[in-house]
C-alpha positions in Angstrom: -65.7 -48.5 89.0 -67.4 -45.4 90.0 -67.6 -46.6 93.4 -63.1 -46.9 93.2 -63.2 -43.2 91.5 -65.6 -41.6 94.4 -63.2 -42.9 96.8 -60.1 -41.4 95.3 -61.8 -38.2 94.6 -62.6 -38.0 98.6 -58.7 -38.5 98.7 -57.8 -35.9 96.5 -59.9 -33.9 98.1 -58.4 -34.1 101.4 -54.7 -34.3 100.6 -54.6 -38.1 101.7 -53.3 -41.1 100.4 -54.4 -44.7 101.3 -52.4 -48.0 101.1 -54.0 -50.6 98.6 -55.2 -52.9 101.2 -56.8 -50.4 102.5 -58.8 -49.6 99.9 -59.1 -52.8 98.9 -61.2 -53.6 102.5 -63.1 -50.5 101.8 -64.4 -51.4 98.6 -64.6 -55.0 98.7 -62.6 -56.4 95.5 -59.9 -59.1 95.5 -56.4 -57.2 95.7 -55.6 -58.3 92.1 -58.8 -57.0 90.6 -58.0 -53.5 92.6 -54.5 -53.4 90.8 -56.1 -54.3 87.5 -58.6 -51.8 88.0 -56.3 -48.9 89.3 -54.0 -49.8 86.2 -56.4 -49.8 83.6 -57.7 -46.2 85.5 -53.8 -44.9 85.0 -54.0 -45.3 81.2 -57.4 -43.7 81.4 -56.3 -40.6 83.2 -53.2 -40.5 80.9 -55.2 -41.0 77.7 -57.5 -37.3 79.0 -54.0 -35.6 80.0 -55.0 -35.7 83.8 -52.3 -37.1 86.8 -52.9 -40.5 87.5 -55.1 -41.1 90.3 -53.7 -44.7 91.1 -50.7 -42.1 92.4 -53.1 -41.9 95.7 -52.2 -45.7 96.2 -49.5 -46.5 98.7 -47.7 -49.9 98.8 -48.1 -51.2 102.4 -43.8 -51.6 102.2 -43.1 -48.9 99.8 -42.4 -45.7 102.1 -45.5 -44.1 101.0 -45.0 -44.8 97.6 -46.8 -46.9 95.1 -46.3 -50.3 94.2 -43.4 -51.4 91.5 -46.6 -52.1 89.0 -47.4 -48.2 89.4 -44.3 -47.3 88.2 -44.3 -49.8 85.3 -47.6 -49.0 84.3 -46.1 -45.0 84.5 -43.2 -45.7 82.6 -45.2 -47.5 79.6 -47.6 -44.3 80.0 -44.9 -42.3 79.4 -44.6 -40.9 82.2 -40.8 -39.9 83.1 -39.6 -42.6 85.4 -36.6 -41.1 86.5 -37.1 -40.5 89.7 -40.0 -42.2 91.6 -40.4 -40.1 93.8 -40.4 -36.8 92.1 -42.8 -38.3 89.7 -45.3 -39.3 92.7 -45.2 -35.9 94.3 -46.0 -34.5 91.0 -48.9 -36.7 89.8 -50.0 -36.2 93.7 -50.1 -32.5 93.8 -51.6 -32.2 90.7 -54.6 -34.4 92.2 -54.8 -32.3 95.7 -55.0 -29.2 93.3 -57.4 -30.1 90.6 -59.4 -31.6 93.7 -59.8 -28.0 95.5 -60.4 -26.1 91.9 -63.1 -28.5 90.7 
């Protein structure tokens, strides 16, 4: 896992987002065992009150937005669903800024 939480904290760190493919390729697990991973790192983040770093994840169809399971995994997280992309920009910019303070 650390390997998956470098990556997204070079992300963060630049402002960028990648799709899960692509991170996928870069890090060498089956797709399935990325999304498992990236959800169980969502409850994770949420359990030490910090953004959600799976919200660096873009569905390869989703308009630069995470994949449905994101949003379910948010929602049972307790994150406010209410509007997608609102709550991606948050949990995003929340990420780019703790990234350049830390």
């Amino acid at each position: 896992m650390q390997r998956r939480e470098s990556r997204l904290a070079e992300l963060a760190g630049s402002g960028q987002t990648v799709t899960c493919g692509a991170l996928a390729r870069s890090l060498g697990p089956r797709m399935g065992g990325l999304t498992e991973a990236l959800e169980t790192l969502m409850a994770t983040d949420a359990a030490a009150g910090r953004p959600v770093r799976a919200a660096l994840c873009e569905a390869k169809l989703g308009n630069g937005l995470p994949a449905f399971g994101f949003f379910q995994v948010a929602r049972a997280l307790g994150r406010d669903f209410s509007d997608p992309v609102a709550l991606v920009a948050a949990e995003r910019a929340a990420l780019f800024r703790d990234a350049r303070s830390g």
